[in-house]
C-alpha positions in Angstrom: 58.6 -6.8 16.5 60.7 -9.5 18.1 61.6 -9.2 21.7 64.9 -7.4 23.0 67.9 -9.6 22.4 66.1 -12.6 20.7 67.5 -12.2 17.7 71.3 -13.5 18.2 75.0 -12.7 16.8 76.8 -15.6 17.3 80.5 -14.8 17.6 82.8 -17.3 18.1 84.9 -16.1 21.0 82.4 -13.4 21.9 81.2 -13.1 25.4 77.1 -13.2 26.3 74.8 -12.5 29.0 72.1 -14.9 28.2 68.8 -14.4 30.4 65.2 -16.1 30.6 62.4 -16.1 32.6 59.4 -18.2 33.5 55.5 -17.8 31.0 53.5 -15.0 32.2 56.4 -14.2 34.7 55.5 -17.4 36.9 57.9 -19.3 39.0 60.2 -21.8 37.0 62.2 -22.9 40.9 59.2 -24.2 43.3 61.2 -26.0 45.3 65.4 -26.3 46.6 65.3 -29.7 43.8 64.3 -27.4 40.8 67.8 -25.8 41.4 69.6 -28.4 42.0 68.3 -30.0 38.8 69.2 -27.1 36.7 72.8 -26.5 38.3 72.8 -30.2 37.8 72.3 -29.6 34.3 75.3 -27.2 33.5 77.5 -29.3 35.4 77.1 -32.4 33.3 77.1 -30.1 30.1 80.7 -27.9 31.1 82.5 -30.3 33.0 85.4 -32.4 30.6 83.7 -34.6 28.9 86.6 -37.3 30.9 85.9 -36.3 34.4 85.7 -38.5 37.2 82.4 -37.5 38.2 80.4 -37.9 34.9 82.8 -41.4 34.5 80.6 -42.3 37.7 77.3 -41.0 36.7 77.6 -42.8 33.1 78.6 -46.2 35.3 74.8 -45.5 37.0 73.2 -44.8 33.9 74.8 -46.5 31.3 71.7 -45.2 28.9 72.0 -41.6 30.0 73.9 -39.9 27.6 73.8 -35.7 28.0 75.3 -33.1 25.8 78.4 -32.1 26.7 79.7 -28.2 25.4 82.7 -28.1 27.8 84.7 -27.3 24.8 82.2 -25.0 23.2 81.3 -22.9 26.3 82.9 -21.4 29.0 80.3 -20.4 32.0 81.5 -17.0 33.8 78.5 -16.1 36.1 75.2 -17.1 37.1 72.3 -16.4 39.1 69.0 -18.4 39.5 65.9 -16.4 41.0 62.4 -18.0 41.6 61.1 -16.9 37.9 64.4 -16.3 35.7 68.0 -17.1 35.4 70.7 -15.4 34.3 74.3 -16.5 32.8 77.1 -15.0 31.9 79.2 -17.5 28.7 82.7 -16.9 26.6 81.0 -19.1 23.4 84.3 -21.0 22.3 82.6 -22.1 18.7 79.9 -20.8 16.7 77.1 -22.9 17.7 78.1 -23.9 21.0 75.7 -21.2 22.4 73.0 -23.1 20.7 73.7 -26.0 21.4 74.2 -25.6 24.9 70.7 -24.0 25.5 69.1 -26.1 23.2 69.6 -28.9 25.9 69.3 -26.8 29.1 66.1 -25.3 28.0 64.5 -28.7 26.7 65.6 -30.6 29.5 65.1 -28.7 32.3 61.1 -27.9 31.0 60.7 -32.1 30.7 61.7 -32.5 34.2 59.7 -29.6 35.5 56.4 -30.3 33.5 56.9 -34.4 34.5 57.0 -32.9 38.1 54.6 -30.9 38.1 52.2 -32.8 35.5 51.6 -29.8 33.4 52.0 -29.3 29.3 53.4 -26.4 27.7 55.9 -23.6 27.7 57.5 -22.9 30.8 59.7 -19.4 29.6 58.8 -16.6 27.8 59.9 -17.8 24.4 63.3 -18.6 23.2 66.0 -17.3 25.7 67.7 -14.2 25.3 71.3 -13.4 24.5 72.9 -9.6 24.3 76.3 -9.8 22.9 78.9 -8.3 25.5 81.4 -5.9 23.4 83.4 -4.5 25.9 85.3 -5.3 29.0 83.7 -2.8 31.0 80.2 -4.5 29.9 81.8 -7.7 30.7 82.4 -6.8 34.0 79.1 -4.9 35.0 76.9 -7.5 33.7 78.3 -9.9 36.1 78.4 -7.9 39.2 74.3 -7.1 37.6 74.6 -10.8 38.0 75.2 -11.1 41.0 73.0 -8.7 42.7 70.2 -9.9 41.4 69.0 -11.5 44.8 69.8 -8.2 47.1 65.8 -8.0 47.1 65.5 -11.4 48.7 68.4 -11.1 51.0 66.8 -11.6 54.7 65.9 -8.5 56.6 68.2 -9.2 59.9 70.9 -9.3 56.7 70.2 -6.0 55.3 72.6 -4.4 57.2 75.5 -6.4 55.9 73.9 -6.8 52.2 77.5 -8.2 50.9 77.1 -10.9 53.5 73.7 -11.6 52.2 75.0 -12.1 48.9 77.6 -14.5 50.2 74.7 -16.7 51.9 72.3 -17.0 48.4 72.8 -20.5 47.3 71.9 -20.5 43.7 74.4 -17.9 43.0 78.7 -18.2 41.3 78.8 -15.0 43.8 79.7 -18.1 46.1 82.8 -19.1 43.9 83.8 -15.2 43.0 84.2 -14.4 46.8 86.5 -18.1 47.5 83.9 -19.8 50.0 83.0 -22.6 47.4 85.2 -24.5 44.8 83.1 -25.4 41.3 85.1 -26.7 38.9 82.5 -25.7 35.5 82.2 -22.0 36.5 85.6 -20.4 35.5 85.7 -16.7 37.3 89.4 -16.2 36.8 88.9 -13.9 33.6 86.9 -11.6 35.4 88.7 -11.6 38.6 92.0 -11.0 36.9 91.1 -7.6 36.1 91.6 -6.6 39.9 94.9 -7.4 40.8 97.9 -9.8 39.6 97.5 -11.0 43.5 95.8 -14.1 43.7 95.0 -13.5 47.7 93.7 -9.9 46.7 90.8 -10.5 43.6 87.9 -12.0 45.7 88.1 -9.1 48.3 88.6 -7.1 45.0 85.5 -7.9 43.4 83.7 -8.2 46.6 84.2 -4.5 47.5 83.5 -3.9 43.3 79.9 -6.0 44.2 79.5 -3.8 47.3 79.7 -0.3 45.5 76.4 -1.5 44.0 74.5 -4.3 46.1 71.2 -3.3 44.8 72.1 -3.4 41.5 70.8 0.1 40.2 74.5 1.3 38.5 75.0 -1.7 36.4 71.2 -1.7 35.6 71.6 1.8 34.4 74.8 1.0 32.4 73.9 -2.1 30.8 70.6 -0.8 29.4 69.7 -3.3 26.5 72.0 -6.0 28.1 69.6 -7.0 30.9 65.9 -8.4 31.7 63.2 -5.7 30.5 
């Protein structure tokens, strides 16, 4: 029987919580440079194909020449943890979803197994996508999202477990609650839905994170739509 949201429905338009984790459940981030290489990754893949920054990095690396979805995929939410990831996508065409992973997956397990001079699989099979039908959904899987590291928030932050949140680094909780700016996550569909107030959404949605910082409502709720 194939695993839980391995077989896809690609909808164009349709929204999709798209999840993976490591072979046997081992670690796919050792180290603060296996993030950054994956963020790395959807940056150059969902920023305009024209902006200044990947003008620069093709003036470096004149060879180098990544995918780029920006037009097929639009990245709502994400959330790396030491042995899976999690993202949240709007698929703008019909294959862009496969496309897109196609080249994160690939690329991200050449640099790791270089690294770490290993052969193999590093996930669990192909990844996983569960088709998000409702705006309710939409909204609970990415506050699911983003509690995801409420177990490794610090113990002197436990007390203030929003704070903690704030402080994860491998998280768009960061962009969602206005401390950092990142031009190839776009949160402004989901934080409409709080208030027509620009100044009020972020403290919106934070207090909307808060009511569940460990996760367990949207778990319940979402059912089939998260990591087994």
């Amino acid at each position: 029987m194939p695993c839980k949201n391995a077989i896809k429905q690609y909808v164009e338009g349709g929204y999709y919580h798209i999840y993976n984790r490591g072979v046997d459940k081992r670690s796919i981030f050792e180290t603060e440079q296996d993030y950054a290489v994956f963020l790395q990754f959807l940056k150059e893949y969902l920023l305009p194909l024209n902006h200044p920054e990947l003008e620069v990095l093709r003036e470096l690396n004149p060879k180098r020449n990544p995918v780029n979805c920006a037009s097929e995929i639009g990245l709502l939410a994400y959330c790396l943890m030491p042995n899976h990831f999690h993202l949240l996508v709007k698929q703008l065409t019909q294959d862009g979803l496969k496309t897109f992973m196609k080249a994160l997956a690939t690329n991200y397990v050449v640099y790791f197994n270089s690294k770490y001079d290993r052969v193999g699989p590093l996930f669990q099979g192909i990844y996983k996508a569960a088709l998000v039908q409702s705006d309710s959904y939409l909204l609970q899987v990415s506050r699911y999202i983003h509690t995801n590291p409420a177990g490794l928030i610090a113990k002197d932050a436990r007390d203030h477990p929003l704070r903690g949140l704030q402080s994860y680094p491998y998280s768009s909780y960061l962009v969602y609650s206005g401390q950092k700016r990142c031009e190839w996550v776009k949160p402004d569909e989901i934080l409409a839905v709080f208030s027509k107030n620009l100044g009020d959404r972020s403290r919106l949605y934070g207090d909307f994170v808060n009511d569940d910082v460990d996760g367990n409502k949207s778990a319940d709720l979402l059912g089939g739509l998260i990591l087994e």
